[in-house]
N, C-alpha and C positions, 0 to 999 in steps of 0.2 A: 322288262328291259328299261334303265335308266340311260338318258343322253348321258352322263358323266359316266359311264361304263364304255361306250362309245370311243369319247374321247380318251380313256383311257387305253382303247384297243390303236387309235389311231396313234397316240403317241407312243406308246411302245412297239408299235408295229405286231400285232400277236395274229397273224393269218396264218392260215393253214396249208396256204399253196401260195407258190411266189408269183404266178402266173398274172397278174390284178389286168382286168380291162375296166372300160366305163359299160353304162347298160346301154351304150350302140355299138360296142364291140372294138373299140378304140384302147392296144394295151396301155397301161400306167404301169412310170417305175417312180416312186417316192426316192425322191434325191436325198430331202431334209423334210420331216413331218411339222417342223415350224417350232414359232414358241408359244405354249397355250397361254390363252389372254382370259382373266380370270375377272373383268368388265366390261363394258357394253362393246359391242362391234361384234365380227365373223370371231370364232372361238379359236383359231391358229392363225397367227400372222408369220410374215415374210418364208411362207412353206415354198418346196423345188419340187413340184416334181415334171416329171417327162407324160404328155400324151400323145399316142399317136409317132411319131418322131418331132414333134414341137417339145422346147423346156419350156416350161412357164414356173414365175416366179412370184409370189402374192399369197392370197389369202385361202384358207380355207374352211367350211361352215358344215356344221355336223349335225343333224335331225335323226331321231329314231322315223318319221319319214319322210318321205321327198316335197309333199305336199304343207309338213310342217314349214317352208319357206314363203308362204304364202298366209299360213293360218298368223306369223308373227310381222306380218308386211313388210319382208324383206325385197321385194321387188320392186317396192316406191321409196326404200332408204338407200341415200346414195354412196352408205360405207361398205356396201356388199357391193358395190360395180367391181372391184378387187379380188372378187371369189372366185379361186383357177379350178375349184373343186369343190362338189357339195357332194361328201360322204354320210351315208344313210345308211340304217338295216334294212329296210325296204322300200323300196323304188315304186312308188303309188302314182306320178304326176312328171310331166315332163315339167323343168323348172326355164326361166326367165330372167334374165337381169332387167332392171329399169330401162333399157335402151333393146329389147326385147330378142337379144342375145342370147343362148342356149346354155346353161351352165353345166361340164360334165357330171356325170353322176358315176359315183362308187358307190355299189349296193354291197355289206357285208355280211347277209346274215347265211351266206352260202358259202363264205371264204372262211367261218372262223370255227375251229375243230367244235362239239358238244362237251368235250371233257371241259374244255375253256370257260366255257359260260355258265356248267354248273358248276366248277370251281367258286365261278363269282357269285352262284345265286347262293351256295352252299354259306358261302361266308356273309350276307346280308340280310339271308333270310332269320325274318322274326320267329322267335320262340320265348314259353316260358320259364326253357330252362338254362336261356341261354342272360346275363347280366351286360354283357358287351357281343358285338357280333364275334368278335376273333378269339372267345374264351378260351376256347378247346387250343388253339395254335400258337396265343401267347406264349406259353412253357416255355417254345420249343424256338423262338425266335432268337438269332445270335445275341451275343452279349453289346458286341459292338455295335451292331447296328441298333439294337435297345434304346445305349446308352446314348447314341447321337442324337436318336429322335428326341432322347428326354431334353436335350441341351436346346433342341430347336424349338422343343414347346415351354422349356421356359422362356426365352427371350422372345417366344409369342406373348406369354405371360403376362409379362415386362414390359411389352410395346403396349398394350392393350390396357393396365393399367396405367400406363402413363398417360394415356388421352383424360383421365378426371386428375392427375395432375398437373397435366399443362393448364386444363382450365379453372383449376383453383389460382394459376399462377396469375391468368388473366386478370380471372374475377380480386386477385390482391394484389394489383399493380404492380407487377413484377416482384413483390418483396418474399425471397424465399423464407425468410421469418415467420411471413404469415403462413404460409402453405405448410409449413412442419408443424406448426399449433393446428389450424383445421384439420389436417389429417392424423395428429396425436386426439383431437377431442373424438373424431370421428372412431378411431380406433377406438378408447377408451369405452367409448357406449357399446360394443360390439353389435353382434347385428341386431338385438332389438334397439337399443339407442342409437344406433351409431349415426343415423340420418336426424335424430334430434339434437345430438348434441353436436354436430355439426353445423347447423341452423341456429346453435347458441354460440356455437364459433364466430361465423358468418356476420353475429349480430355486435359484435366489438371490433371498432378499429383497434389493430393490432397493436396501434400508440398506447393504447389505454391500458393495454396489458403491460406493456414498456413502464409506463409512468407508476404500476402499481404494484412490481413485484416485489419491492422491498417488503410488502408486510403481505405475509401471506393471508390476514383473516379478513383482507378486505377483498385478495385475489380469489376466496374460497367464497365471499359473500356477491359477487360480480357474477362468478361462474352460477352459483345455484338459485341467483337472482333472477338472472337471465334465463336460465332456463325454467322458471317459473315453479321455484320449490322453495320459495319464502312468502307465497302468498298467501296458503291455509294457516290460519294462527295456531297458535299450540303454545302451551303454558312450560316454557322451557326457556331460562335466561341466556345460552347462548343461541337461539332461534332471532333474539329479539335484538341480541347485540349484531348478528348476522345482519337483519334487516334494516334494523338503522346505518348500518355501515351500506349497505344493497341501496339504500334509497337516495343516501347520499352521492353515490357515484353516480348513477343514473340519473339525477340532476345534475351533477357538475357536466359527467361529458353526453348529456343530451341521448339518452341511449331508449331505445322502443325494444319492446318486444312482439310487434306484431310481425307475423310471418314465420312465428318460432312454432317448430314441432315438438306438441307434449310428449314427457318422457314415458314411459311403459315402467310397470312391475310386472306383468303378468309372466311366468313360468322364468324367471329372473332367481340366481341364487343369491341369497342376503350378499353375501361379499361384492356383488355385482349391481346390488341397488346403486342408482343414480346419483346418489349423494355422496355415497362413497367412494366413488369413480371419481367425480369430479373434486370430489377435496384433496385425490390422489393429483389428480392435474394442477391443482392448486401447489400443489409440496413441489412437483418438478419443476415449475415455473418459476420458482420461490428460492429454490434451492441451485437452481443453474438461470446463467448468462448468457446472451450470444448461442443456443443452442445447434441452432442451423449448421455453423460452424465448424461447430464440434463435431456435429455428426458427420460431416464433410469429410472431416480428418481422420477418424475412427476408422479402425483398418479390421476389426475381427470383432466377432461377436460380445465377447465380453467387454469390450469399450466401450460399444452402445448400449448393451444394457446396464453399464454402471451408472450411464448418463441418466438413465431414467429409474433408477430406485428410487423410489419415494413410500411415504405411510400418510395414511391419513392422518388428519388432525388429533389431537389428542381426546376431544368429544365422540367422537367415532372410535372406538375403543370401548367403548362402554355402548355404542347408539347402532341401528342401523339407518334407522328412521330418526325423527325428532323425537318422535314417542315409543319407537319402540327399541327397548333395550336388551342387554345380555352381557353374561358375566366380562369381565375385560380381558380383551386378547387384540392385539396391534392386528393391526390392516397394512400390511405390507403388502407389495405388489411381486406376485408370484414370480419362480424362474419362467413357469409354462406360458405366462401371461406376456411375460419381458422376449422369449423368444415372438410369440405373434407379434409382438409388435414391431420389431425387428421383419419378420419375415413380410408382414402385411403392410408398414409405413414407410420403415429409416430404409429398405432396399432397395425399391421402388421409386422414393425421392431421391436416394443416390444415381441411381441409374439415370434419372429425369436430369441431373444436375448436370452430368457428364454430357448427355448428350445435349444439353443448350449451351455447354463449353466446349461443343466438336472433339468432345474428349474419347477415347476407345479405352473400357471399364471394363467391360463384360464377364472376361475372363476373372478376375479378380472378386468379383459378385459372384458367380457361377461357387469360386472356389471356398466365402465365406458364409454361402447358403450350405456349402457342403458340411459346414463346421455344427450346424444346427440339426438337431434332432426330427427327425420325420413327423408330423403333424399326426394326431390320433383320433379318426372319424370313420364313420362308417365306409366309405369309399376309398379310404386308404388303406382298411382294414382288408376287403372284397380284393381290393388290387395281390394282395402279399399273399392272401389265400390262393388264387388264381397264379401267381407268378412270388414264390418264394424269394426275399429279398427285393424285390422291385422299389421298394421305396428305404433307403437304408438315413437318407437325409432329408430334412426341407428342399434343397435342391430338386429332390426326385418326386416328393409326395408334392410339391407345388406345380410340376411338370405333371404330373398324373392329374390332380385336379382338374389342370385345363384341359389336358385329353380327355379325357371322359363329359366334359363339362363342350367343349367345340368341336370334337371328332366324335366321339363312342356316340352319346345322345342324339347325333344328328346326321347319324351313318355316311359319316362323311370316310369312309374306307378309303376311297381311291386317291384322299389328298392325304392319306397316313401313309407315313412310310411303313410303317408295320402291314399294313394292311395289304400296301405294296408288295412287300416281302413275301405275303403269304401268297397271293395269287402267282408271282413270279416265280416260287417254289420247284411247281410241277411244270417242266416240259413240256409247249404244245407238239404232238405228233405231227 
């Protein structure tokens, strides 16, 4: 038996008999079961209900047992003097307010049918053939209410990513300029670079990038300067034209690179070496203005990703490395590539923009996530197996993601509405 099982019996009311007394024999009618408080204090505020013939109005606090009121020193904190009610599965302790006042107790583990609670154990119990707890009942879950949850768990998505970029916003004094290049370099390194070339973001004022995008081979010698892949020599004349150009900037605007995270090749595809990602960032820089902007204004997917086509330099074409070469074939930046980026940076900083302009978006993001292709991974792959269709867009495989990722993995059932769904299914008798 889990407390959050508990509370979920108290808030839905799921008893078996309408009869409820306290354990001195005092009956209770539940007026209003409250609003569950999901931070510190009693676990339901502003609850009604009736004991005795008294209404009392306040708080209420839930232990799987009665003596749990004491094991977390609730009777020397003085946010529980408010608790009209301590509901428990069983009743071990007579309990205490700080002022040494008797707090009623509801004991449930007599009131609530068996079918009930192995419904619940049915659906949370581990196994190894089970990938999420609700496998077997997903199928069968309506359409609409599917589809709501997924809407709820994107703009959980959405809220959640936006806390690293409000604080990019901080860490770049407000300028959204900067916040779209750190989280375009960040993008660009995917997840094995993504945290170092962020850190070679981090390591230029944004000015510098401003003053240098007119020539792109000094913004491609900055970029791979800084992140410290002009410092192995190598007998190659544009390594050297790079570095003289790298060493120059780096004395004029005074630029360090301590505090930078080395970049990785390990299990890295040639197209995704670090040098060729970033010469790629070098060409968008180079080739647009005012990017922030733009992205601003971009209404559908194809706008954003036009903004961002770029190819590496012409030396990359022939390179992947400084020394290591292969026959020539351009480095464009893929359509698959141009969507995550979109799905992962430009939507996410859209969202973040709106809501620091008190703007209502949501809707509009919802419907241009819908215009993108469902993302193709293992977990989204296990989702479609399991539930046919469940992810037909990015909208819906980036809603999955999070479920699985803050619900499924961490059986958080009773705050899914799915999950809800299924225990709510079956009729208690």
């Amino acid at each position: 038996m889990q407390e959050d099982y508990l509370h979920y019996l108290w808030e839905f009311q799921k008893w078996q008999i309408s009869g409820l007394s306290t354990t001195e024999g005092l009956p209770v009618t539940v007026l209003a079961p409250g609003m569950h408080n999901q931070l510190s204090g009693p676990d339901f505020f502003n609850s009604r209900v009736v004991i005795g013939e008294q209404e009392w109005a306040g708080n209420v606090e839930i232990h799987i047992h009665s003596s749990d009121w004491y094991r977390h020193g609730h009777e020397k904190d003085p946010a529980y003097d408010n608790v009209i009610l301590h509901v428990v599965w069983q009743h071990d302790s007579e309990i205490f307010r700080k002022d040494r006042s008797v707090v009623p107790v509801l004991e449930l583990q007599n009131l609530v049918a068996e079918e009930t609670v192995e419904q619940y154990r049915d659906l949370i119990s581990a196994s190894s053939e089970k990938w999420i707890n609700c496998q077997k009942d997903l199928p069968q879950i309506d359409s609409f209410i599917f589809d709501k949850w997924l809407e709820r768990l994107y703009i959980e998505r959405l809220e959640a990513k936006s806390v690293f970029v409000f604080d990019l916003l901080k860490r770049s004094a407000g300028d959204w300029e900067e916040v779209l290049f750190k989280l375009l370099a960040k993008n660009f390194g995917l997840n094995v670079n993504g945290d170092a070339f962020l850190s070679m973001a981090e390591s230029i004022p944004f000015s510098v990038i401003r003053k240098c995008r007119n020539d792109r081979d000094k913004l491609e010698a900055l970029f791979l300067g800084q992140a410290g892949l002009l410092e192995k020599e190598v007998e190659e004349p544009n390594f050297w034209q790079l570095r003289e150009n790298y060493l120059f900037l780096k004395n004029k605007f005074s630029l360090t690179v301590e505090g930078i995270t080395p970049v990785k090749y390990f299990r890295l595809r040639p197209d995704n070496f670090p040098e060729v990602r970033l010469s790629q960032v070098a060409a968008v820089y180079h080739r647009r203005e005012h990017l922030f902007s733009k992205v601003i204004k971009a209404e559908n997917p194809e706008h954003l990703k036009e903004l961002f086509k770029a190819e590496a330099a012409e030396f990359w074409r022939t390179h992947y490395t400084f020394s290591k070469t292969h026959p020539v074939r351009k480095k464009q930046l893929s359509n698959n590539f141009l969507d995550l980026l979109v799905i992962n940076s430009l939507v996410p900083l859209k969202f973040c923009y709106q809501k620091a302009m008190g703007k209502e978006g949501g809707e509009s993001l919802l419907e241009l996530m819908r215009q993108l292709p469902a993302e193709a991974n293992r977990i989204i792959k296990k989702f479609t197996e399991i539930r046919p269709g469940s992810a037909e867009n990015a909208f819906s495989s980036q809603a999955l993601l999070h479920m699985k990722k803050d619900y499924c993995e961490r059986s958080r059932c009773l705050q899914c509405s799915l999950g809800l769904n299924i225990l709510h299914r079956k009729p208690v008798n």
